[in-house]
C-alpha positions in Angstrom: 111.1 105.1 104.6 111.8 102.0 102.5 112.8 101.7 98.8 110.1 99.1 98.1 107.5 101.9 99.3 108.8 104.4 96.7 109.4 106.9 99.4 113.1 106.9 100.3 114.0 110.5 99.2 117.3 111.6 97.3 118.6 113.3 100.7 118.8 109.7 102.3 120.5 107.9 99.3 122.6 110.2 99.2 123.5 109.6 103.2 123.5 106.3 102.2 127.0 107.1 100.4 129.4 108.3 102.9 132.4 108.8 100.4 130.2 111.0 97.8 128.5 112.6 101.3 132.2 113.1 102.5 133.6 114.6 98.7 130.4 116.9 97.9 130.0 119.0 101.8 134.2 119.4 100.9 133.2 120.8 97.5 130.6 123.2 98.8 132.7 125.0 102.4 135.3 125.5 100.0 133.2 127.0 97.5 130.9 129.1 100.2 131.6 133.0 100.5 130.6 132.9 104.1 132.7 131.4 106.7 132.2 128.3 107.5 133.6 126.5 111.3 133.2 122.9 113.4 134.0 123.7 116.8 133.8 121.5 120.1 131.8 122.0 123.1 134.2 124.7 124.2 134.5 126.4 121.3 137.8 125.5 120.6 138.3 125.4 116.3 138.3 122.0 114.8 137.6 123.5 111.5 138.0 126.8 109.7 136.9 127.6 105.9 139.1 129.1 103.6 136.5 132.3 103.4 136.6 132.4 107.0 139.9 132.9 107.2 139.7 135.5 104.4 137.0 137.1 106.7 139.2 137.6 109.7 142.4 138.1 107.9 143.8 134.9 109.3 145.3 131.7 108.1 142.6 128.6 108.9 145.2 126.6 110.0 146.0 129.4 112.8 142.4 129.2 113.6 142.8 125.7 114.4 144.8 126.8 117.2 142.6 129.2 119.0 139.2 129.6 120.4 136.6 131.1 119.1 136.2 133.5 122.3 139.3 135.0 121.0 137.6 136.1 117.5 134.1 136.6 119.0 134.3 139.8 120.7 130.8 140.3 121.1 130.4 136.8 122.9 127.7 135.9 120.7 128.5 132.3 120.5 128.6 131.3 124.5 124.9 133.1 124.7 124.0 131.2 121.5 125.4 128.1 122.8 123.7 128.6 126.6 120.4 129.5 124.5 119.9 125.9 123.6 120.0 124.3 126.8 120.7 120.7 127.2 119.1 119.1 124.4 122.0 117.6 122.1 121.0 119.2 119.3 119.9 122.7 118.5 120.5 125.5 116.0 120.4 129.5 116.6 121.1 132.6 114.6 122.9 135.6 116.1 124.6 138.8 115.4 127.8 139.5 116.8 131.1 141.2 116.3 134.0 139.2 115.0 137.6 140.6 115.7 140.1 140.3 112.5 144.0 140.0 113.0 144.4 143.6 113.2 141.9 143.7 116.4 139.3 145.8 113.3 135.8 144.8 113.8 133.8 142.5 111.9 129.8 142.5 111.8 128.4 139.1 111.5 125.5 137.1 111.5 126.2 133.0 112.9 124.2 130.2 112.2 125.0 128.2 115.2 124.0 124.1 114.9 124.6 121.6 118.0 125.3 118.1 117.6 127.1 114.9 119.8 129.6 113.0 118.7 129.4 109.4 120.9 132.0 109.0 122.8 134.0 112.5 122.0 131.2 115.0 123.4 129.4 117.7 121.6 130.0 119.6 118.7 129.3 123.2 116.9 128.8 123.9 113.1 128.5 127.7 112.3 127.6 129.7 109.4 129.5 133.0 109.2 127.8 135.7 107.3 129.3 139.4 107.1 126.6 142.1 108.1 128.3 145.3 107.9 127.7 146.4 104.2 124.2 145.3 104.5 124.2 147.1 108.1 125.9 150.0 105.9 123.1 150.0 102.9 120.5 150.1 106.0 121.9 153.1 107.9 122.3 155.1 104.6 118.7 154.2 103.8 117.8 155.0 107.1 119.8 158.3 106.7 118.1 158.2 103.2 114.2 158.8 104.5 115.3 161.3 106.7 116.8 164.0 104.7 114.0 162.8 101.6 111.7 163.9 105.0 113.3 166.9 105.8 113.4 167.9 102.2 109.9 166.9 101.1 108.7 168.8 104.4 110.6 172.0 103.9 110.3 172.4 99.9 108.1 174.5 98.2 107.8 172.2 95.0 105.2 169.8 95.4 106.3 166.2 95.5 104.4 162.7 95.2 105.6 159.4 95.1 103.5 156.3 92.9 103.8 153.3 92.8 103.1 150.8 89.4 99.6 151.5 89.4 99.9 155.5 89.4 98.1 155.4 92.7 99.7 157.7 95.7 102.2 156.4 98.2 103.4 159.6 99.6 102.6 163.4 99.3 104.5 166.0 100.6 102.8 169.0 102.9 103.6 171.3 99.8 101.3 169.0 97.3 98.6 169.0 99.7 98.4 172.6 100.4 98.4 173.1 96.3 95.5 170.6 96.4 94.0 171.8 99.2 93.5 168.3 100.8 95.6 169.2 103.9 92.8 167.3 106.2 92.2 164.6 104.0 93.7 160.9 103.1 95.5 161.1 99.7 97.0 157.4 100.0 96.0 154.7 97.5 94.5 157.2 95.3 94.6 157.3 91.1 97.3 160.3 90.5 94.5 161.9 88.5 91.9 162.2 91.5 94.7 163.6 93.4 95.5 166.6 91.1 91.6 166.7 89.3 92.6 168.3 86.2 90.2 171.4 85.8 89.4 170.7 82.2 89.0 167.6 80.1 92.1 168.7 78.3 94.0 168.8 81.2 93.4 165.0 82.1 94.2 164.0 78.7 97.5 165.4 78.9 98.0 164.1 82.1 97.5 160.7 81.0 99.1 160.7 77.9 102.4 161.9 79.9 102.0 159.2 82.9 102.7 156.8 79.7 105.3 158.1 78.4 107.3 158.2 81.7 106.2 154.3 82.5 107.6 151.8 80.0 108.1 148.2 80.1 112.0 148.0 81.3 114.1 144.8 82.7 116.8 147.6 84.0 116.6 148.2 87.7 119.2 151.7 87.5 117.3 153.1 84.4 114.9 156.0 85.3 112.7 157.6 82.5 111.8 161.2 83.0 109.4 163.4 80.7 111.4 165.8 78.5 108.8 168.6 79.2 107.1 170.3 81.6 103.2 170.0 81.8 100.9 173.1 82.1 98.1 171.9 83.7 94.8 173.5 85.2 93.7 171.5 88.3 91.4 172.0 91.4 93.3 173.7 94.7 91.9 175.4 97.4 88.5 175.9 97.9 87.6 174.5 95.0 89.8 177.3 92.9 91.3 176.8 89.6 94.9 176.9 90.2 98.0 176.4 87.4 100.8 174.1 88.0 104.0 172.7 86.0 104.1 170.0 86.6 107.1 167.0 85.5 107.3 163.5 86.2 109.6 160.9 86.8 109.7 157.1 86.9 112.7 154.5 88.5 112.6 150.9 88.3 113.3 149.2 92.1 113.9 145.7 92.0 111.1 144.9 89.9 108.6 147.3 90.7 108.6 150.9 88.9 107.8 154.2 91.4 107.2 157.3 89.4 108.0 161.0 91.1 105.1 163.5 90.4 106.9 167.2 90.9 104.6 170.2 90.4 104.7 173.6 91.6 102.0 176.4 91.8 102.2 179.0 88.9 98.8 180.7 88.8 100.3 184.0 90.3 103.3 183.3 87.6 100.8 183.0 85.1 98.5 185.7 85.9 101.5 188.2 86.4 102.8 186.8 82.8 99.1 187.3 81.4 99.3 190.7 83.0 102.9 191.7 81.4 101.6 190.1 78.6 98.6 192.4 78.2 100.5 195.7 79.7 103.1 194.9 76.2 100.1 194.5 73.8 99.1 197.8 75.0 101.8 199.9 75.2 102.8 198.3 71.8 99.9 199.2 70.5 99.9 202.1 71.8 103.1 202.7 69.8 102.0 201.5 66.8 99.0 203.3 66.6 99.2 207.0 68.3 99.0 209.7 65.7 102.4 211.0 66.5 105.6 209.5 65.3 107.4 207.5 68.4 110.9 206.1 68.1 114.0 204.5 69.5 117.6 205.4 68.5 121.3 205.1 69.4 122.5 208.3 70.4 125.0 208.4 67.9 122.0 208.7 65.4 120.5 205.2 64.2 117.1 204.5 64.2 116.2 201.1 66.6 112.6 200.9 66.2 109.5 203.6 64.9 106.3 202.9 64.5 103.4 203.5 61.9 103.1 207.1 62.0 106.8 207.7 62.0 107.0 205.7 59.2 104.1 207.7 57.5 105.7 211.4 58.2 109.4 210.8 57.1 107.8 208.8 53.9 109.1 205.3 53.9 107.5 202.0 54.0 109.1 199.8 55.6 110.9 200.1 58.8 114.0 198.2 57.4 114.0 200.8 54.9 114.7 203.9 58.0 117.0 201.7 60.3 120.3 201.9 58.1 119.8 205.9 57.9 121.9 208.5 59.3 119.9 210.5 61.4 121.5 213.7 61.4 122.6 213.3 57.9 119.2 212.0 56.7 116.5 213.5 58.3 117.5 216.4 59.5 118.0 219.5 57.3 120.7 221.1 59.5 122.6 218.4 61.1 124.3 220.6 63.2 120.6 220.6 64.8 121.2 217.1 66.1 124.4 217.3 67.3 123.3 220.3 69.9 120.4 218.7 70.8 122.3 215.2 71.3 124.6 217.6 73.5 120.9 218.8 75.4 119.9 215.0 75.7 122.9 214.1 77.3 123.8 216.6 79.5 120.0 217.1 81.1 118.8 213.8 80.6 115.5 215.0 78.4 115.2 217.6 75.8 112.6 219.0 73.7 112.4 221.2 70.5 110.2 223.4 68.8 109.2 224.0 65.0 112.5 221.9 63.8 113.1 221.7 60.7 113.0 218.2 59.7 112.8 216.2 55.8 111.1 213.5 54.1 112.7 211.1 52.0 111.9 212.8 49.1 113.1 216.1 49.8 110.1 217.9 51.3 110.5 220.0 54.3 108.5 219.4 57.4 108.7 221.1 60.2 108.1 218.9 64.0 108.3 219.7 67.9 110.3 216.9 69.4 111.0 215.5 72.7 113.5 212.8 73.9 114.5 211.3 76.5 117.6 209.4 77.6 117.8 205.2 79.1 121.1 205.2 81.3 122.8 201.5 81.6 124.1 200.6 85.5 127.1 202.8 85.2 125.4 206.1 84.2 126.4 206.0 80.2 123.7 206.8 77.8 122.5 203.9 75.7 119.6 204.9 73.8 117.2 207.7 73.1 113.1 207.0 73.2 111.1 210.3 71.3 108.2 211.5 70.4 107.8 213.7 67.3 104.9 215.6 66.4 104.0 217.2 62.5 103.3 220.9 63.0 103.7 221.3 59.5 99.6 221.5 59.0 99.4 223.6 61.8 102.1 226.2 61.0 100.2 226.1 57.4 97.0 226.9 59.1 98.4 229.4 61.7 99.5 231.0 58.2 96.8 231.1 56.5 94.6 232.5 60.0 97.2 235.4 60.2 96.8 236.1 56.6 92.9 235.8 56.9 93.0 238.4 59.8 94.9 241.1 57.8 92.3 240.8 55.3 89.2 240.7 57.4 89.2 244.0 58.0 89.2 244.9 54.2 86.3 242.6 53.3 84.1 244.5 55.9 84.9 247.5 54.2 84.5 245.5 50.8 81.0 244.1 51.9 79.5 247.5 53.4 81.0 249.3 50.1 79.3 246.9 48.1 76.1 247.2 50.0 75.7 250.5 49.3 76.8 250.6 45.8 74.1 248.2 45.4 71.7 251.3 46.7 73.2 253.3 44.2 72.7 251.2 41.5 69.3 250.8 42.3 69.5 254.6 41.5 71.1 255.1 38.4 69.0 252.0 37.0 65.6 253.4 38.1 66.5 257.0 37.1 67.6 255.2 33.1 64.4 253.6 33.3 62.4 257.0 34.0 64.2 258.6 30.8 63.7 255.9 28.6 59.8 256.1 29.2 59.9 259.9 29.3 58.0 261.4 26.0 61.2 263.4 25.6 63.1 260.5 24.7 64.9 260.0 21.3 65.8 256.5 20.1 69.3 257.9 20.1 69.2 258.4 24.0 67.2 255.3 24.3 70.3 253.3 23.1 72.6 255.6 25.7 69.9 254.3 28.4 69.9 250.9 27.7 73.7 250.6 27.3 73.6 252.2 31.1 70.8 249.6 32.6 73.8 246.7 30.9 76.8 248.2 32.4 74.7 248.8 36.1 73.4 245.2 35.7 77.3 244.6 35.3 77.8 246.2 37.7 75.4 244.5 40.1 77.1 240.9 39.3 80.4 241.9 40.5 78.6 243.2 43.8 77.0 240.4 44.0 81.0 238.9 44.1 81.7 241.3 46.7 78.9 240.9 49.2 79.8 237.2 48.9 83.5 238.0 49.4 82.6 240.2 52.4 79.7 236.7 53.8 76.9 239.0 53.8 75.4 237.4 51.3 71.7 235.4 52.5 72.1 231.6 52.4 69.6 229.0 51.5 70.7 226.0 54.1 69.5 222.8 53.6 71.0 219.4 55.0 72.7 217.4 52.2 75.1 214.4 51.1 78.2 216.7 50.2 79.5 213.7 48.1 76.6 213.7 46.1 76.8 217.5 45.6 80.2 217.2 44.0 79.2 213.9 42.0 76.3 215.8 40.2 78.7 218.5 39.1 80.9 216.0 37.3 79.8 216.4 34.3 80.1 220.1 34.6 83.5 220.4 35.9 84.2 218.4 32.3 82.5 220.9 30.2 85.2 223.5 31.7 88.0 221.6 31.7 88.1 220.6 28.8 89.6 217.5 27.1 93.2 217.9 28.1 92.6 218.1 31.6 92.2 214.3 33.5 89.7 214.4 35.9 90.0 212.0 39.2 87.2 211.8 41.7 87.1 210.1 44.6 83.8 210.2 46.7 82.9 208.0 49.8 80.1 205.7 49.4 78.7 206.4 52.5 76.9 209.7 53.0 78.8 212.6 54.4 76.1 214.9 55.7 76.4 218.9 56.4 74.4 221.9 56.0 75.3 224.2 53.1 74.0 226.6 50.1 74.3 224.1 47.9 74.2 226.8 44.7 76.8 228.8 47.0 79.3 226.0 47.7 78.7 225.1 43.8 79.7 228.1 43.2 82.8 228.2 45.1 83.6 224.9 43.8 83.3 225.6 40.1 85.3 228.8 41.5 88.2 226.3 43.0 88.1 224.1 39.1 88.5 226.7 37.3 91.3 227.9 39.0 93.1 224.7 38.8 91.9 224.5 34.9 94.1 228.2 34.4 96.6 226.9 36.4 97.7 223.6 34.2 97.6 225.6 31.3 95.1 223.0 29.4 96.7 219.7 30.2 97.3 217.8 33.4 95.2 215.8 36.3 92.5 217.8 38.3 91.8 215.1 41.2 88.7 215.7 43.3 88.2 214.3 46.4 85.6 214.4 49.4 86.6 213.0 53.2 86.1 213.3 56.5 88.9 214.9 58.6 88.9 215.5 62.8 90.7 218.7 63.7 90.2 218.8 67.2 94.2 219.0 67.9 95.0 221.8 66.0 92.6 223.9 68.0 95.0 225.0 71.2 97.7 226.0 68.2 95.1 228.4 66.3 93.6 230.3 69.7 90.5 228.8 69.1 90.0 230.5 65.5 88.9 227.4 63.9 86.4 225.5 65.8 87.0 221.9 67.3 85.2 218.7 65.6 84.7 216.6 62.3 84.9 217.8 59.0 83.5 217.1 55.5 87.0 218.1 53.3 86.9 219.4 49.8 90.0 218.7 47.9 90.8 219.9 44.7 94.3 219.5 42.9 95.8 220.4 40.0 99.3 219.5 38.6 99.9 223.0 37.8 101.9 225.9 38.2 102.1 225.8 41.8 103.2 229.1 43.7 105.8 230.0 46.5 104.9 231.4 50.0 104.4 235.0 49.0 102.1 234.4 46.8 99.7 232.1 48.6 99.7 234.8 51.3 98.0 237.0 48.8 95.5 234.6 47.0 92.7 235.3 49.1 93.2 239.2 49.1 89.7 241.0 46.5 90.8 242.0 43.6 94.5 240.2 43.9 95.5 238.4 40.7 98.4 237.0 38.8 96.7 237.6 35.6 98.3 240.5 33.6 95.7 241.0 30.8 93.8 242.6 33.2 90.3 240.7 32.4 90.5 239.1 35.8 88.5 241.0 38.9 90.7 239.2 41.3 87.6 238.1 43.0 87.4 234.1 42.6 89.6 232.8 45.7 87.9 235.8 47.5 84.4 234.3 46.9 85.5 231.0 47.9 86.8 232.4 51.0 83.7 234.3 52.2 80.9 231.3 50.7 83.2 228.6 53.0 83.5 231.0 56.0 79.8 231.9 56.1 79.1 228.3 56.4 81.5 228.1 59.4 84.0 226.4 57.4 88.1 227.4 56.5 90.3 226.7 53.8 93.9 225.7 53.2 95.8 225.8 50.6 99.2 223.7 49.7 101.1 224.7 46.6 105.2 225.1 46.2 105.8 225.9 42.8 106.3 223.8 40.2 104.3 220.9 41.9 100.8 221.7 41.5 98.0 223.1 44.5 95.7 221.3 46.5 93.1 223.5 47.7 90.6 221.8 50.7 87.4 223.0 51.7 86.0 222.4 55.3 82.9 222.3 56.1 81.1 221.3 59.5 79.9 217.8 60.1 76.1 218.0 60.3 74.7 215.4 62.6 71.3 216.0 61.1 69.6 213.6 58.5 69.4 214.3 54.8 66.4 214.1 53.1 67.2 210.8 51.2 68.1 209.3 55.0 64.5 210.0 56.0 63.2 209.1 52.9 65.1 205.6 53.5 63.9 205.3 57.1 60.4 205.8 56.2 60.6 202.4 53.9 61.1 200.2 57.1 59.1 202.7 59.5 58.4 201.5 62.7 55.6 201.8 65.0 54.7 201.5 68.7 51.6 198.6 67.7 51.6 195.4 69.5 52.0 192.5 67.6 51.5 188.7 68.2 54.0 186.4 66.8 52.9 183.1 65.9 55.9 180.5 64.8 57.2 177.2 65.6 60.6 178.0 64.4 62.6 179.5 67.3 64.9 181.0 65.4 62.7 183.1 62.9 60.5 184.1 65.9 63.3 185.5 67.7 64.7 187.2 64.6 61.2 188.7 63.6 60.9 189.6 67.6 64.1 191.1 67.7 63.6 193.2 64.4 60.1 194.5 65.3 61.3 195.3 69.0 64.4 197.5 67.3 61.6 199.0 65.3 59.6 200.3 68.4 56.9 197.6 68.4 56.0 195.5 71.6 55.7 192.2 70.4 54.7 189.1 72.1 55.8 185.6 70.8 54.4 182.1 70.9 55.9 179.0 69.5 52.2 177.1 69.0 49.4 177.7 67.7 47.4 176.9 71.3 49.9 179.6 72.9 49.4 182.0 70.4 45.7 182.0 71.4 46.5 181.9 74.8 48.1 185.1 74.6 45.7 186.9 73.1 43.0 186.1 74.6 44.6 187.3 78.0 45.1 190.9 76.2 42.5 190.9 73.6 42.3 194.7 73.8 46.1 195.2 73.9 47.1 193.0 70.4 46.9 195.5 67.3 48.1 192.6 65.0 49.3 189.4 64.6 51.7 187.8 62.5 50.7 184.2 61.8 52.6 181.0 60.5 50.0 178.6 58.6 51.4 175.5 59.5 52.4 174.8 63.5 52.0 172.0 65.2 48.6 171.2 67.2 46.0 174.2 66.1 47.8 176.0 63.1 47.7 179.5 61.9 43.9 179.0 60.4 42.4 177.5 63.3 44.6 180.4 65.4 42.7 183.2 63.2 39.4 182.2 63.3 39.4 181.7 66.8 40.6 185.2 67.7 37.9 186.3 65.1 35.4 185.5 67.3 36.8 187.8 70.0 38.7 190.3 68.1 36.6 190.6 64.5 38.3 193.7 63.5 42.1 192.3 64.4 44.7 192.6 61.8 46.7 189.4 60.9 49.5 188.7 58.5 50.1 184.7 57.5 53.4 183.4 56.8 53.7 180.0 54.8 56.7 178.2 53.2 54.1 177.3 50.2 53.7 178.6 46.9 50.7 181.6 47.0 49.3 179.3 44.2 48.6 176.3 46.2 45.3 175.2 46.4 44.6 176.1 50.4 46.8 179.5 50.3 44.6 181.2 47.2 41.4 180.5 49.5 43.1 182.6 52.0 43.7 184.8 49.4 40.8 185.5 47.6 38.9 186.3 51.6 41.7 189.1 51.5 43.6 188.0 54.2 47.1 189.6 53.8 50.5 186.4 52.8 54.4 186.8 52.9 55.8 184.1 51.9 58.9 182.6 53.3 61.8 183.2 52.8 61.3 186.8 53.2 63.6 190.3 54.2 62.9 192.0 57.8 62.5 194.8 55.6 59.8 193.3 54.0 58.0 192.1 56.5 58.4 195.6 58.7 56.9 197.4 55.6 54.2 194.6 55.3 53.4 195.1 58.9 53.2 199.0 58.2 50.8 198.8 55.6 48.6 196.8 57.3 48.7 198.8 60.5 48.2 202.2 58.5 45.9 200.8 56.1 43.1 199.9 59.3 43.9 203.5 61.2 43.1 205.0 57.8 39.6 202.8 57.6 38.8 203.7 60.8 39.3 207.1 60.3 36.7 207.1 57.1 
């Protein structure tokens, strides 16, 4: 190379320089970390770097001394040296172990460089590098991949490794089973193809999380890790949705991010969480809705939880308002009750009690069959009481009322044959009056005896009357009626004998409550019931009147069968009245009992009511303390057959079993108007075109009995349709439907040839009465 060339490189000027050559190589083997050495061609040292000596723990000058055979234990540098044979210059790299001062080992890596010195012989140049932390970073990796193998291989979490790109380096023989790709290559594929999220949901969330855990970082230690866990739905198995958590993790390594996929199976988790879930919902509904009152308390006698119906019989709102009560103190009217049974609870670990006397929060008396049982902890102690409490207040009531109704049953039979054949007696003295008053013998004088004795039999007969319906032996006249309309139609009656100080509340159900009854006999009983309640208040207070529907099959097993299981139509009238104690109501239905003392009462009112409800299979309670009114409720069996003004309803949308051809292009309204008619009892065929329409009916002609048109369709309308079918069917019924006013030009033509319009929008009703008319009109032409 020459200068006037251009070519001669920096390298060779600065050759060209021995003193700055000479001045710069000191500079950098003093400056190197690895040893540096010049030996001679028998490896004695003619040159030792600082950071050699350093490296071997000696001093270089002591190096200069010795041989390199007596640092190189591995004898590294005579294999080297033999390795590059005769030429006079050479260079090889080698591992070897170095010996320090203290005879510890050193792991090294030589550069080894031959030259020849002219007249002196050859020369060695080495390049001492220490191995053994890199050897030691090697080993632990090594060490490293094999327990991360063992581990991947043995866990039951799912593991998969990703590079930059999200695609899959590694999957673990737990995240192939979950995927079910156990046979299959998984390598090099998008993390999302891997895990196919089962919904589109799923794979957003997926990818929204595989961007939060891969940022843009310059810090090789720093991992990023999602701060929740995903619940995903992906493919496993056989194609089988399966639920996984799922969390990931991403770590920069040198300057490439990896990111740590960790998911684990949880669809039997799940399912048995949905199932637990589900089992709660029911059993807490369950406790929140069963009729009897269900509770948790301490068993020193506070209330932990209670549900609707406990909250209903004690009379609070609120279950805050209950859980800061004293059990014993508060509910129960002799505490020394609950400290016995506590004792019971305890001792056998369940205890139950019958007709306990219990109280509401206002005062009132109820009376309850209880049973609770005891929750041990893991040493045996009690720690809370779960009961059951059941109101047998109506049922002691009833069981009452039954006893007093059986004392008395045997006197109304007596009453009722009594008054049967007074009746024939009667019938006697009236005929035999009647005889004398025509007799010639007959003075006007005992004329006026006579006809006073035809008043006081005819008197007489009324309150016989009373007494065969006291004793139910009087004949009914049943007919199926609305019982909340019965009472409605005698509201303005009840006012006429109240009175004006009297308030009247009514409360009748919109919807029909249907039974069979007398209506003049359970009028009768009524009025009976208001005018009791009218004497009662003494001319001022609130009657309330109210008609319901009540179940009683669980009072049935309580009363031996003496009032008969099923629904109820109830009755109620209350006054705000005298009210009376238990002695007396035992007595109210007893003939001829009365609290009246001027002696112008029979006695015979409560009587009748009794006898008109029981000869329609009904009972009646009645609830009075005194001084807080009396609520007596009529029941009367449920009738399951229609009432008159139900028929008369159903006959405005009767149906038919016609069939009827449905001709419209809009899906919806032809499946409607199908669907209607079809409820109705018609057989209805549908076409959504006017070609279809006459398609069908000319395949069953004879079958059609009607069809139901829409003028405008698409391709042959309703027009076109109807004369067609004309020609085969002259005498078939059809109804048009149009959208247009009936006073467009086209739709009065129609008209005026007496073709039968609805025009849209229309009712089903409508259109089922429309149908009906037409359908009945024809039979009744044929017929003439």
């Amino acid at each position: 190379m020459t200068e006037k060339d251009g070519s001669i490189s920096e390298f060779d000027r600065l050759f060209g320089w021995p003193d700055v050559c000479r001045s710069l190589f000191r500079v950098l083997i003093t400056s190197l970390r690895e040893g540096f050495f010049i030996t001679d061609g028998e490896g004695a040292f003619l040159y030792a770097s600082p950071s050699l000596g350093m490296m071997l723990d000696h001093d270089p000058g002591r190096l200069l001394r010795m041989s390199i055979d007596d640092v190189d234990a591995g004898k590294g540098f005579r294999g080297a040296f033999e390795a590059m044979g005769v030429e006079s210059y050479g260079v090889s790299t080698y591992e070897t172990t170095f010996k320090r001062k203290g005879g510890e080992p050193v792991d090294v890596e030589v550069t080894l460089a031959r030259y020849s010195v002219p007249a002196e012989g050859q020369r060695c140049v080495g390049l001492v590098r220490h191995t053994g932390d890199r050897k030691r970073a090697e080993m632990a990796l090594r060490e490293s991949e094999e327990r991360f193998k063992l581990f991947s291989h043995a866990s039951q979490e799912a593991l998969v490794l990703l590079n930059d790109a999200g695609k899959v380096l590694y999957a673990n023989p737990a995240a192939l089973k979950i995927t079910g790709r156990e046979d299959r290559r998984v390598t090099d594929i998008e993390i999302s193809e891997f895990l196919r999220p089962y919904q589109f949901s799923d794979e957003q969330k997926l990818q929204m999380a595989i961007a939060e855990v891969m940022p843009v970082s310059t810090i090789a230690e720093e991992m990023v890790g999602s701060d929740r866990v995903l619940d995903l739905s992906v493919v496993g198995a056989e194609g089988v949705e399966t639920n996984i958590e799922l969390c990931l993790l991403s770590e920069k390594v040198g300057d490439k991010w990896h990111m740590i996929a960790l998911f684990r199976d949880v669809t039997e988790k799940k399912n048995a969480l949905e199932r637990l879930r589900r089992s709660e919902e029911k059993f807490r509904r369950l406790f929140e809705e069963t009729k009897d009152a269900v509770f948790v308390s301490t068993p020193e006698g506070r209330i932990v939880d209670i549900n609707r119906a406990g909250l209903d019989l004690f009379g609070f709102r609120t279950k805050e308002e209950i859980l800061d009560l004293d059990i014993a103190q508060d509910l129960y009217c002799n505490p020394e009750d609950r400290a016995s049974f506590r004792a019971a609870i305890e001792k056998y670990g369940s205890a139950s009690m019958h007709d306990l006397a219990l109280k509401r929060r206002d005062g009132t008396v109820i009376v309850v069959s209880i049973t609770v049982n005891a929750v041990y902890d893991d040493v045996g102690n009690v720690v809370i009481f779960h009961g059951i409490i059941r109101d047998l207040t109506g049922i002691r009531q009833l069981e009452q009322q039954v006893r007093a109704f059986q004392k008395i049953d045997a006197v109304r039979e007596l009453i009722g044959d009594m008054a049967h054949h007074f009746n024939n007696i009667l019938n006697i003295i009236v005929g035999n009056a009647q005889l004398a008053k025509i007799s010639p013998d007959c003075t006007d004088e005992m004329g006026s005896y006579l006809s006073a004795i035809e008043e006081e039999v005819f008197r007489a007969a009324d309150m016989v009357d009373a007494l065969l319906a006291s004793g139910s032996r009087h004949p009914m006249d049943m007919k199926t009626v609305d019982v909340g309309s019965v009472v409605r139609d005698f509201e303005k009656m009840v006012r006429r004998i109240i009175g004006d100080g009297i308030t009247i509340v009514l409360s009748v159900p919109s919807t029909p409550i249907s039974a069979k009854i007398d209506v003049a006999r359970i009028a009768q009983a009524f009025l009976n019931l208001v005018v009791n309640a009218r004497e009662a208040m003494d001319g001022t207070g609130t009657l309330t009147i109210r008609v319901y529907t009540e179940d009683m099959t669980d009072v049935t097993t309580a009363l031996d069968g003496k009032i008969v299981p099923g629904s109820y139509v109830v009755i109620s009238v209350s006054d705000t009245g005298r009210g009376m104690d238990a002695s007396l109501r035992e007595k109210i239905f007893e003939p001829f009992y009365t609290t009246d003392a001027s002696g112008e009462k029979k006695g015979l009112g409560l009587s009748v009511v009794l006898g008109i409800v029981k000869q329609h299979g009904g009972f009646v309670i009645c609830d009075s303390e005194e001084g807080r009114g009396t609520t007596f409720k009529v029941y009367l069996p449920v009738s399951e057959e229609k009432t008159k003004v139900q028929r008369l309803m159903e006959q405005g949308i009767a149906g038919g079993t016609e069939m009827v051809l449905i001709g419209e292009d809009e899906d919806a309204l032809r499946k409607i108007a199908a669907d209607f008619l079809q409820t109705l009892g018609y057989r209805v065929v549908t076409a959504r075109n006017g070609d279809d329409a006459l398609a069908l009916f000319r395949e069953k002609p004879g079958e059609i009995d009607m069809a139901l048109l829409d003028i405008a369709m698409p391709g042959m309308n309703g027009l076109d349709v109807y004369h067609e079918i004309k020609k085969v069917r002259p005498d078939i019924d059809v109804l048009f439907m149009t959208g247009y006013s009936l006073d467009a030009a086209n739709i009065s033509t129609i008209r005026n040839q007496g073709i039968s319009i609805i025009r849209k929008p229309f009712t089903m009703t409508a259109l089922a009465r429309r149908i009906r008319e037409i359908l009945d009109k024809e039979k009744a032409v044929r017929t003439d």
